[in-house]
C-alpha positions as CSV (number, residue, x, y, z in Angstrom):
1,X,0.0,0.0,0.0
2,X,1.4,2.9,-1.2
3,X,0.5,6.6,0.7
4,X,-0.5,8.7,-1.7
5,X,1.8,12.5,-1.5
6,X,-0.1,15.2,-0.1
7,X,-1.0,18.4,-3.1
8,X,-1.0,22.0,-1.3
9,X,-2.3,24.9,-3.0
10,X,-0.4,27.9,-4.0
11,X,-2.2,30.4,-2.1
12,X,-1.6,28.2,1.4
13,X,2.0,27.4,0.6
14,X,2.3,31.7,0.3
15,X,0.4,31.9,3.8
16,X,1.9,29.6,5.6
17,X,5.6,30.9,4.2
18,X,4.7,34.6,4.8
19,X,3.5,33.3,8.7
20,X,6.7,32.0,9.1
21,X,8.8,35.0,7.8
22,X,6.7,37.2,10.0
23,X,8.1,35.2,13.0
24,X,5.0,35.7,15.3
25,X,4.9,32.2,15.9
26,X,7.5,29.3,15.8
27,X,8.0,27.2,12.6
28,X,6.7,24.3,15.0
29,X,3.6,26.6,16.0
30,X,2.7,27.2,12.2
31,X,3.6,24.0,11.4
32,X,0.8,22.2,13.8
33,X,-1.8,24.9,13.2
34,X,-1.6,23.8,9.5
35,X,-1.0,19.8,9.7
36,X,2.7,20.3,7.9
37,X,5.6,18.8,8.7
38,X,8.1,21.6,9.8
39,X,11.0,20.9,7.7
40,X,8.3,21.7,4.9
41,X,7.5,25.0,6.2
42,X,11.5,26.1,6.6
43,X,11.2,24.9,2.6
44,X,8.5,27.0,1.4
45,X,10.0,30.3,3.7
46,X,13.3,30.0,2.3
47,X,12.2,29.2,-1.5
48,X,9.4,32.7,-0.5
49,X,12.5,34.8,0.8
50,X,14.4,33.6,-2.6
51,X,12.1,33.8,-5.4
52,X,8.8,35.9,-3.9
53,X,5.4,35.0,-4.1
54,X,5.4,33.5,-7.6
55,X,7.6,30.7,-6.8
56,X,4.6,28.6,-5.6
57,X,2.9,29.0,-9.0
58,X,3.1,26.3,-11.6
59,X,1.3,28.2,-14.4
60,X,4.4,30.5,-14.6
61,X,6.5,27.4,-14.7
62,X,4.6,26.1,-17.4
63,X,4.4,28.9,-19.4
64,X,8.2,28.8,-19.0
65,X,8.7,25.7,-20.4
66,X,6.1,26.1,-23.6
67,X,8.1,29.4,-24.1
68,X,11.2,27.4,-24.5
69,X,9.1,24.7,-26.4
70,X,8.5,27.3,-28.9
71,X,11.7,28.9,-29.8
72,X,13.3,25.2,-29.9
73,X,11.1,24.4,-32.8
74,X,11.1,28.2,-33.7
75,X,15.3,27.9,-34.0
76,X,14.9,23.8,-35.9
77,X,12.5,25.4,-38.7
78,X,15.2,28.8,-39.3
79,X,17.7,26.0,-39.2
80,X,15.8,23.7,-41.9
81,X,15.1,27.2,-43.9
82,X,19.0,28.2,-44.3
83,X,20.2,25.0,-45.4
84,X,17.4,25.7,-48.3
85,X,18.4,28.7,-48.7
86,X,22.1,27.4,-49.4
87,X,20.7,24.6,-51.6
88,X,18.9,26.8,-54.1
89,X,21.4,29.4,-54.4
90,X,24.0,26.7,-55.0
91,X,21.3,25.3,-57.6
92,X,20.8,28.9,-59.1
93,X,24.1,29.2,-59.6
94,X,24.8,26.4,-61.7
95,X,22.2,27.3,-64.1
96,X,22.9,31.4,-64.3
């Protein structure tokens, strides 16, 4: 039987990190008040103090990595398009 990993939601994770960076509690306090392991919550407050509040949101992440999806095929097709480009003028001048 396998436990299946707990999901939390981006607004929480910002919550319970900005709690902890406040300090009005102990991570151990925030960490019972919320059911969360505290090593997690020392996580989420150091990657908050790092990166800021949009470090917890996966639709930048993704957007990220169709971005780079993009110019990958975007840099293939310019690639495919030169080496034409060098084929027919090598074929146009043969025949001028």
């Amino acid at each position: 039987m396998t436990k299946k990993r707990k999901q939390y939601s981006p607004q929480l994770k910002f919550r319970v990190a900005l709690e902890a960076v406040q300090e009005l509690k102990t991570i151990s306090e925030i960490a019972s008040s919320h059911n969360i392991h505290p090593t997690q919550v020392k996580n989420w407050k150091k990657q908050l103090l790092i990166e800021g509040p949009t470090v917890f949101d996966q639709n930048t992440a993704q957007q990220q990595r169709e971005q780079e999806a993009r110019e990958t095929e975007l840099y293939e097709q310019i690639g495919r398009l030169k080496m034409e480009l060098e084929w027919l003028k090598k074929k146009a001048a043969q025949f001028a």
